[in-house]
C-alpha positions in Angstrom: -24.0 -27.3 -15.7 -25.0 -26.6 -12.4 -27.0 -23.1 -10.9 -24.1 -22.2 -9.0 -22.1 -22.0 -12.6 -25.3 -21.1 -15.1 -26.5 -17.9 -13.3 -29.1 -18.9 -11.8 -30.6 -17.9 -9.1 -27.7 -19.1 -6.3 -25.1 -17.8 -8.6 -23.0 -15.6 -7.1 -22.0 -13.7 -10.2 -22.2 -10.3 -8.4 -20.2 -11.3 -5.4 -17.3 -11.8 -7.6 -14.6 -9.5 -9.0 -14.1 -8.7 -12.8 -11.4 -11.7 -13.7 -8.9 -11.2 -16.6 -9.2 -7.9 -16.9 -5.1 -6.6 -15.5 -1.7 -8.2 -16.6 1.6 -7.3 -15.4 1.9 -3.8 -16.5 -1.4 -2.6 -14.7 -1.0 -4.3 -11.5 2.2 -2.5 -11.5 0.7 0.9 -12.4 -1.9 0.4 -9.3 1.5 -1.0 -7.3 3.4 1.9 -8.2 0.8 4.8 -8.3 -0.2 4.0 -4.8 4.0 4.3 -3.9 3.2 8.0 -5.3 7.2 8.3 -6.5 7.1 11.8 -6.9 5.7 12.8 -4.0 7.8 10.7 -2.0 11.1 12.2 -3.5 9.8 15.7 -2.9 8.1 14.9 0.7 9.5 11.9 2.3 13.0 12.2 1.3 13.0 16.0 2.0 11.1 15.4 5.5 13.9 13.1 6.2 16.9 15.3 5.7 15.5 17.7 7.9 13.9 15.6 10.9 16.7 13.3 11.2 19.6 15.4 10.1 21.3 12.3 8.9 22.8 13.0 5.3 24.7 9.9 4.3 21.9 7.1 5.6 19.0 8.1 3.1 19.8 6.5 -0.1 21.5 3.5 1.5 18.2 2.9 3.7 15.9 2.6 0.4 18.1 -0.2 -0.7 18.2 -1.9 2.5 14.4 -2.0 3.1 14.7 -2.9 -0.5 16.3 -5.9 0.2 14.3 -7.0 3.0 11.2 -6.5 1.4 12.5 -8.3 -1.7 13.1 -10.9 0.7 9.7 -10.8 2.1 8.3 -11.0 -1.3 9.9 -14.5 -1.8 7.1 -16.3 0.9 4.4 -13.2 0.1 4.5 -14.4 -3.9 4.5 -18.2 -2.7 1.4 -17.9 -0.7 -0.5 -15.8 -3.2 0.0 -18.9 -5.5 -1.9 -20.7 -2.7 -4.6 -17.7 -2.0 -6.1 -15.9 -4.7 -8.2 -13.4 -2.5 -8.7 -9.5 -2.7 -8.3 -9.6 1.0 -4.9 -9.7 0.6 -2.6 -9.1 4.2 -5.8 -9.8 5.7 -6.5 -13.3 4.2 -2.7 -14.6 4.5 -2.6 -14.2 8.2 -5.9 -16.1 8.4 -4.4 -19.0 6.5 -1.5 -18.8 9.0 -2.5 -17.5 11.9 -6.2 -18.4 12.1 -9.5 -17.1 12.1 -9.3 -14.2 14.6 -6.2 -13.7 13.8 -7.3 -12.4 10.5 -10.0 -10.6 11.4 -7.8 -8.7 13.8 -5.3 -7.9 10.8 -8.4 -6.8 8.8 -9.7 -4.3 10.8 -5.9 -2.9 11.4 -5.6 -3.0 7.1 -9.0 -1.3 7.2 -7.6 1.6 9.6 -4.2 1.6 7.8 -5.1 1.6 4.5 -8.1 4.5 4.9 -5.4 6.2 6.9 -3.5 6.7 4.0 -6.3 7.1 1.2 -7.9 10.1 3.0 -4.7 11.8 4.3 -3.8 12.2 0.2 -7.3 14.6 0.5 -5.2 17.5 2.5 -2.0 16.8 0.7 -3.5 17.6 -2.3 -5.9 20.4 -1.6 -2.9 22.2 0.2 -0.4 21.7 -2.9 -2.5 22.7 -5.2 -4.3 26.0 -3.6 -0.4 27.8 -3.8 -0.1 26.6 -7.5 -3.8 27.4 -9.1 -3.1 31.0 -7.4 0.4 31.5 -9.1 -1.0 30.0 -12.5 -4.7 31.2 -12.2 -5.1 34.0 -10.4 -7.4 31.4 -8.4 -7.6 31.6 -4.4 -9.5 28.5 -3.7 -9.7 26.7 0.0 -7.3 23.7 0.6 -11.3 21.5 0.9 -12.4 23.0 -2.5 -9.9 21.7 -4.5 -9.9 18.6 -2.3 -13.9 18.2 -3.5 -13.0 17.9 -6.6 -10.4 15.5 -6.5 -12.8 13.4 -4.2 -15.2 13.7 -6.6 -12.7 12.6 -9.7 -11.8 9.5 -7.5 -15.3 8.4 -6.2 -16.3 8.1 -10.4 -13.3 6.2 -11.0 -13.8 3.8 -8.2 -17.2 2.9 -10.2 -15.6 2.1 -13.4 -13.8 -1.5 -14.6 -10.5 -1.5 -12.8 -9.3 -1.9 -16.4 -10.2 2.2 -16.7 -8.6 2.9 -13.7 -5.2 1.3 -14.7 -5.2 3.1 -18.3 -5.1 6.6 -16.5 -2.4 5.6 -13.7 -0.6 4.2 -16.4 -0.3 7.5 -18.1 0.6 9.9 -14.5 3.1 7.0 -13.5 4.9 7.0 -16.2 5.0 10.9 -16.4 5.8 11.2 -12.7 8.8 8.8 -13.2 10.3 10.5 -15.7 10.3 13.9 -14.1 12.5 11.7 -11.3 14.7 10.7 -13.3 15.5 14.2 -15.6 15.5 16.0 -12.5 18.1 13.3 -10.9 20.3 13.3 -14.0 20.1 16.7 -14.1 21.0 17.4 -10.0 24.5 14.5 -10.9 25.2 16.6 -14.1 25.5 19.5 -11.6 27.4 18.5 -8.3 27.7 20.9 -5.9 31.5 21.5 -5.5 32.1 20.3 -8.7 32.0 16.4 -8.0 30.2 13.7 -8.0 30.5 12.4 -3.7 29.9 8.4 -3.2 30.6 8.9 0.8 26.4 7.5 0.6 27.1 4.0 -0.6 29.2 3.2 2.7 27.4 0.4 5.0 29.0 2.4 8.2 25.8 5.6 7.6 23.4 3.2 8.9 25.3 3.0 12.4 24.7 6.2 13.4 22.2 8.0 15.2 19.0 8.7 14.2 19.8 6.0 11.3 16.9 3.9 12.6 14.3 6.7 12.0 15.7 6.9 8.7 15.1 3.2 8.1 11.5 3.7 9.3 10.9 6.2 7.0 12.0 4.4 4.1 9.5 1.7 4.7 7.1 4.6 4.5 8.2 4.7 0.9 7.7 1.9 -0.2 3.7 1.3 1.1 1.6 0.4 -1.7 3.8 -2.4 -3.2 2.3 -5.1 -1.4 -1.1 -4.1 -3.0 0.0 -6.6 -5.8 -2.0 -9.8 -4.4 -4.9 -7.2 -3.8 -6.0 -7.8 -7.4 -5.0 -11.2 -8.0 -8.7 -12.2 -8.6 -9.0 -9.5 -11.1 -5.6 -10.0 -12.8 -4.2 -12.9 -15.7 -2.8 -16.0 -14.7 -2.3 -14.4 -11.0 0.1 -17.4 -10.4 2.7 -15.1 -12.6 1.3 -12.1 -12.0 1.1 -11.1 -8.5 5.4 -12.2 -8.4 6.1 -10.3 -11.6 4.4 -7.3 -10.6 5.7 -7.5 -7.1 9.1 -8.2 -7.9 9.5 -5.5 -10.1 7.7 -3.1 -8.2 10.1 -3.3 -5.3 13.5 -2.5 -7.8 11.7 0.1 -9.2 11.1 1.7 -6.1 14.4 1.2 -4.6 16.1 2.4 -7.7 14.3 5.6 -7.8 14.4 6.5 -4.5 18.2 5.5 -4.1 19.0 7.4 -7.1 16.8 10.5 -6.8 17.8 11.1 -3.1 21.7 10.7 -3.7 21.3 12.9 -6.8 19.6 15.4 -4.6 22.4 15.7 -2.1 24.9 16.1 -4.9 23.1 18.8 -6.4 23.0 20.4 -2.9 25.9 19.3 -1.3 26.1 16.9 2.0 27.1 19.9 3.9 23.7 22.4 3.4 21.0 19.6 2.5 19.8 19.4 6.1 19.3 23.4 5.9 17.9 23.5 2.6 15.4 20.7 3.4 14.3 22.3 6.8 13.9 25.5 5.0 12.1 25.0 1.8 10.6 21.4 2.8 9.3 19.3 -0.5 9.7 22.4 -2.9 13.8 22.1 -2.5 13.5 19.3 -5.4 11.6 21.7 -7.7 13.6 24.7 -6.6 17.0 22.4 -7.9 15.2 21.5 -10.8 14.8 25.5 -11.7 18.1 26.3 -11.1 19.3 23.8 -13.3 16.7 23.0 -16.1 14.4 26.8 -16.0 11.2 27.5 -14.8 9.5 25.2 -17.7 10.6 21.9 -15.6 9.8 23.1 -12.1 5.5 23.5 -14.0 5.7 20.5 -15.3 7.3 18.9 -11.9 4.4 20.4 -9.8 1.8 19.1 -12.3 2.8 15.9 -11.9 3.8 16.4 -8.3 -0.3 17.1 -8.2 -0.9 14.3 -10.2 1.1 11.7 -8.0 -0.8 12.7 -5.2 -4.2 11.7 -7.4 -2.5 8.4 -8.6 -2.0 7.7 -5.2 -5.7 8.5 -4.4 -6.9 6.2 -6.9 -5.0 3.4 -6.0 -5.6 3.5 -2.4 -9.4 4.1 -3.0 -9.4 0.7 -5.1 -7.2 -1.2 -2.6 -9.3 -0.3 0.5 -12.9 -0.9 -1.5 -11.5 -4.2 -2.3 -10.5 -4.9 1.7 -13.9 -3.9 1.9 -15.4 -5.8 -0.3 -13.7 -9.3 0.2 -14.7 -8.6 3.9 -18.6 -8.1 3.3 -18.0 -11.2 0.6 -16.9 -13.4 3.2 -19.9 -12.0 6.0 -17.2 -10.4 8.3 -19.1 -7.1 7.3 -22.4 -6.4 6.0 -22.8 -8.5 3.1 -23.8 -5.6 0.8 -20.2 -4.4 1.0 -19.9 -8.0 -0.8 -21.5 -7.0 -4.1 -20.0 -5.8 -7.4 -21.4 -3.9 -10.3 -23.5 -5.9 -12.9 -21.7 -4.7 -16.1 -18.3 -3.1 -14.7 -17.3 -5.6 -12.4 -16.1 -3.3 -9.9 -16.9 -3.7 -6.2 -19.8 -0.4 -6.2 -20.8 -0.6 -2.3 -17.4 -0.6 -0.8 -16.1 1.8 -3.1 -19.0 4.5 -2.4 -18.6 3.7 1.5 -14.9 4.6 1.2 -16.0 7.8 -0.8 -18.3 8.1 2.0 -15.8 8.4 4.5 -13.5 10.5 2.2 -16.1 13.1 2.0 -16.6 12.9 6.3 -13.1 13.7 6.4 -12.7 16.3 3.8 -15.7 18.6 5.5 -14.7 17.6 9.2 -11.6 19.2 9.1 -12.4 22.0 7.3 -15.0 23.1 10.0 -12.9 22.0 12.4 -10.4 24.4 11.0 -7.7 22.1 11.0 -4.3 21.9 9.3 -4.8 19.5 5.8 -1.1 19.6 5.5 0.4 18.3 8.8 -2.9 17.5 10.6 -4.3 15.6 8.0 -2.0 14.3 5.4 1.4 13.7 7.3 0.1 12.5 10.7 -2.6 10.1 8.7 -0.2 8.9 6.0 2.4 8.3 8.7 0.3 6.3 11.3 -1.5 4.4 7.7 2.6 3.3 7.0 3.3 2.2 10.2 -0.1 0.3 10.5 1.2 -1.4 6.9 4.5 -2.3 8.5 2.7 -4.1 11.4 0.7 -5.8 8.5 3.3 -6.8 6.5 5.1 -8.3 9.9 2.4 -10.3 10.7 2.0 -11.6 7.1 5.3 -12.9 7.2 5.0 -14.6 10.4 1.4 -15.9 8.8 3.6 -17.1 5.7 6.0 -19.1 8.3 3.1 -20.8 10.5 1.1 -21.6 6.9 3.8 -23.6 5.2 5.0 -25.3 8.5 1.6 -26.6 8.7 1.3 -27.2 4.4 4.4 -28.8 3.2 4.5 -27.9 0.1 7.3 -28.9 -3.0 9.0 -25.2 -2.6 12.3 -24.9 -1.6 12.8 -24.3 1.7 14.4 -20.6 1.4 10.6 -19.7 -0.2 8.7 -21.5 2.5 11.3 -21.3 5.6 14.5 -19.4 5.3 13.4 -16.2 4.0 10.0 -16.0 5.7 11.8 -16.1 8.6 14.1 -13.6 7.6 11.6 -11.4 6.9 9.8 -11.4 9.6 12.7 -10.7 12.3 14.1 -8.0 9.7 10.2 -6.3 10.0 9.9 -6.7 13.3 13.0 -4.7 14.1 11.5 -2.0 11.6 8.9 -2.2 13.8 10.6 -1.7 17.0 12.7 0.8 15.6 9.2 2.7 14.5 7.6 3.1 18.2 10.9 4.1 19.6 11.5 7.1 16.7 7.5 7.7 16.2 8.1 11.7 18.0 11.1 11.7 15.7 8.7 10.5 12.8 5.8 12.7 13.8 8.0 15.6 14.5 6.1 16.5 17.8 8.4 16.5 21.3 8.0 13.3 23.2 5.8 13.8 25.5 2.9 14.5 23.1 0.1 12.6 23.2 0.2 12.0 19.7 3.4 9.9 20.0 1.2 6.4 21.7 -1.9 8.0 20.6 -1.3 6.8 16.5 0.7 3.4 16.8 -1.5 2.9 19.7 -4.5 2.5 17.6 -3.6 -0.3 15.6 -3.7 -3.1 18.9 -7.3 -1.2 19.9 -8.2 -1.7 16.1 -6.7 -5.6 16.3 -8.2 -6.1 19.8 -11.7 -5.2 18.5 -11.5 -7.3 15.5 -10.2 -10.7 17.7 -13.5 -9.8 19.4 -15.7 -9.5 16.6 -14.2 -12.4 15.2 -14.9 -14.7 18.8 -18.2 -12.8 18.5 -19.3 -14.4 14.8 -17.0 -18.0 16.0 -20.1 -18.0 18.6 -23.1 -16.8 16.9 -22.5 -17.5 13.4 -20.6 -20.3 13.1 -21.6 -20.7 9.1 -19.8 -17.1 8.5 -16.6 -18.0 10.7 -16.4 -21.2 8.8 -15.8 -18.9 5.7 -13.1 -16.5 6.7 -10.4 -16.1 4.7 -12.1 -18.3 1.4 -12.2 -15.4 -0.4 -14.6 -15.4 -3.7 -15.6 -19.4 -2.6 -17.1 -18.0 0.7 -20.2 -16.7 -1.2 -20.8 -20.5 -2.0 -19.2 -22.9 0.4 -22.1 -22.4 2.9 -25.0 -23.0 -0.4 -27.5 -25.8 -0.3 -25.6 -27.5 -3.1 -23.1 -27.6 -0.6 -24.0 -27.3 2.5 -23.2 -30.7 3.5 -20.0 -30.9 2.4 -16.8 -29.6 5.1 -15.7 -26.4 3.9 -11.9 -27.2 3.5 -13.1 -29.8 1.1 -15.2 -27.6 -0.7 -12.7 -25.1 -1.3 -11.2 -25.6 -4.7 -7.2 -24.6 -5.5 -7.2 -20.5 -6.7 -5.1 -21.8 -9.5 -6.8 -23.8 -11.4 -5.5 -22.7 -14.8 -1.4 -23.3 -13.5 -1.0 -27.3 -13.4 2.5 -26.8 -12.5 1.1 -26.5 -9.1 -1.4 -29.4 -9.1 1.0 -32.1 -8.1 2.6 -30.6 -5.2 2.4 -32.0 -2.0 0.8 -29.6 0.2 -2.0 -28.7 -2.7 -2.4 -32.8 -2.5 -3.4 -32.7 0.9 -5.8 -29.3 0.6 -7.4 -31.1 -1.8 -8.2 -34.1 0.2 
């Protein structure tokens, strides 16, 4: 046996991620959690009713961006048979796209995905602060309550991922069952007196303000493609990544097709616009009292407050692990590279990103600023549209990757829907800058309307640099971008000599269907 694979002392044992430790169900829980459900029928679906005023286009536009993103999925789950890396977005566009390509992408997932981690921090101080007074008699500060659920988040990012899943898997599965007794509940009690299908017509998605609908579907589905983000901690991540993927996305459009409809039967199409404007996300739990008593509308705020932690979690592990497989590969301090001895988890990048959860949480409370709007809407929207812009050039990555690698896929994996995807996402995209006032709900001449989607190119533009910077000054660290967990040893003394692309093994070892196909051939050679 040789050091590198007895411990010894080039092994890179704690530069590598826990393996084995999550099947199917827990990378959906982390998949799903970081979706927050609940807080996405009470905020999202609610914000969209009243911002857009467009009724009939909301439960159609989850199923469409349902489809598209199934679609996507198709190339996304073929590469991550190719590239097991915790890098995720970040390491498919480098496979496709290149080197600073990648590194661009990383910094915008970086931005993105702590965009949308800390803005949970005033969602759920200012949610809770209303509740704890009418159940506690407590008046605490929005940043009090946010302290503690910092504080709850930054131990859990510590523990074996493992841990983590176990208690998402018991919110999630409370959270989606609330969904669905209120939504059975709001069709058992159509306003009227029946049950309206006018929502399932094609023709809603032709009318104005339809496109900022679209967009802010897509905002409710970020966090499903935080699948491949574990695939080195998960079993056999050649079946995995797609199963938890796959199912992620029909979960998600289900639910949010079905509670949104249900919402506007319970209300009527007529007054859903007005009742959203007027009592924002606490219209569902105001339904849900009239129709099932106070006892539901606790238990819904509970585990709206609860969604909002899932969420937290999930994020905090997803951006700790960007972090991580970016100090792993050199791109960032190599400290940020290093796991815990006994708990596998990756313990410097998840305390920076508590770090810069805590920055937040006390910046804006001496800054005096709004948690609700200030912190959590404008940072969870520009973190959604920095994903979409990920997920875009991920597909395009997916296209350029298998043109290059011919591979024994059929060609709707590795062509046809790749390409579908990306022109589908790109029109999401476009549709996105042109609606961002609309999204933002700010007049169009705000600053804040270029300043947010403007900051992902800065963010990519500063990474290409970086990435031209280490192409010129460490060549050895370039030559490992994008390896993911073989990084840490591709540039050893035991093989130091050898080209990296040779030295590279397959990420799927353990799947032998794979070993004879024609693209994996020619990696290998």
């Amino acid at each position: 046996m040789s050091r590198l694979s007895s411990g010894g002392p080039t092994s890179n044992v704690h530069t590598a991620l826990a393996a084995g430790r999550l099947g199917v169900p827990a990378v959906m829980f982390f998949v799903l959690s970081a979706a927050a459900p609940l807080t996405v029928v009470a905020g999202v679906v609610t914000t969209g009713y009243a911002v857009t005023g467009v009724v009939a286009a909301m439960p159609l536009a989850f199923l469409v961006v349902g489809a598209v993103l199934a679609v996507f999925s198709v190339g996304y789950v073929a590469m991550a048979r190719r590239v097991a890396n915790a890098g995720a977005l970040y390491s498919y566009v480098t496979h496709g796209l290149g080197r600073p390509a990648g590194v661009a992408a990383a910094w915008m997932a970086l931005l993105a995905y702590n965009a949308l981690q800390v803005g949970l921090y005033g969602a759920i101080g200012a949610a809770a602060a209303p509740l704890l007074h009418d159940w506690a008699g407590l008046t605490l500060p929005w940043w009090a309550i946010a302290l503690v659920a910092w504080a709850v988040v930054a131990v859990l990012g510590l523990l074996r991922v493992d841990l983590n899943g176990r208690v998402l898997a018991v919110l999630l599965c409370a959270e989606l069952a609330v969904i669905a007794v209120y939504s059975v509940a709001n069709l058992a009690h159509p306003a009227g007196g029946t049950v309206s299908l006018a929502t399932s017509s094609p023709t809603n998605l032709a009318v104005p303000g339809a496109g900022a609908v679209l967009v802010l579907a897509v905002l409710g589905y970020v966090g499903f493609e935080g699948a491949v983000v574990f695939s080195e901690e998960s079993r056999n991540p050649a079946r995995t990544v797609p199963a938890a993927t796959y199912a992620s996305v029909a979960v998600i459009g289900i639910t949010y097709a079905l509670a949104s409809w249900a919402m506007t039967v319970a209300v009527g199409a007529d007054r859903i616009v007005d009742a959203s404007r007027e009592l924002g996300p606490e219209l569902l739990f105001t339904v849900a009292g009239i129709h099932l008593g106070t006892t539901a509308v606790h238990i819904g705020h509970a585990l709206f407050l609860t969604s909002v932690a899932a969420a937290m979690i999930a994020f905090h592990n997803a951006c700790a692990r960007y972090t991580f497989a970016l100090g792993r590969e050199g791109v960032l301090p190599k400290v940020f590279g290093r796991t815990g001895r006994r708990t596998g988890a990756p313990a410097i990048a998840s305390l920076t990103q508590s770090a810069i959860g805590l920055t937040v949480i006390v910046g804006y409370a001496v800054a005096g600023l709004d948690p609700l709007v200030q912190l959590f809407f404008y940072a969870g929207t520009g973190g959604g549209f920095g994903v979409l812009l990920l997920l875009t050039l991920a597909a395009l990555a997916i296209v350029a990757h298998f043109i290059r690698r011919p591979s024994l896929d059929t060609t709707w994996q590795t062509r046809y829907a790749p390409i579908i995807a990306t022109v589908a996402l790109a029109v999401m995209v476009v549709l996105a800058v042109a609606n961002f006032a609309t999204l933002l709900g700010v007049d169009p001449t705000s600053p804040l309307r270029w300043a947010i989607p403007a900051a992902y190119p800065t963010a990519a533009l500063l990474g290409l640099a970086w990435a031209l910077v280490l192409r010129q000054t460490r060549p050895d660290v370039y030559a490992g971008i994008g390896l993911g967990a073989d990084a840490a040893t591709a540039r050893t003394p035991a093989v130091a000599d050898v080209p990296a692309a040779v030295a590279v093994k397959p990420p799927y070892p353990a799947n032998p269907s794979y070993h004879g196909r024609a693209g994996d051939r020619q990696e290998r050679q």
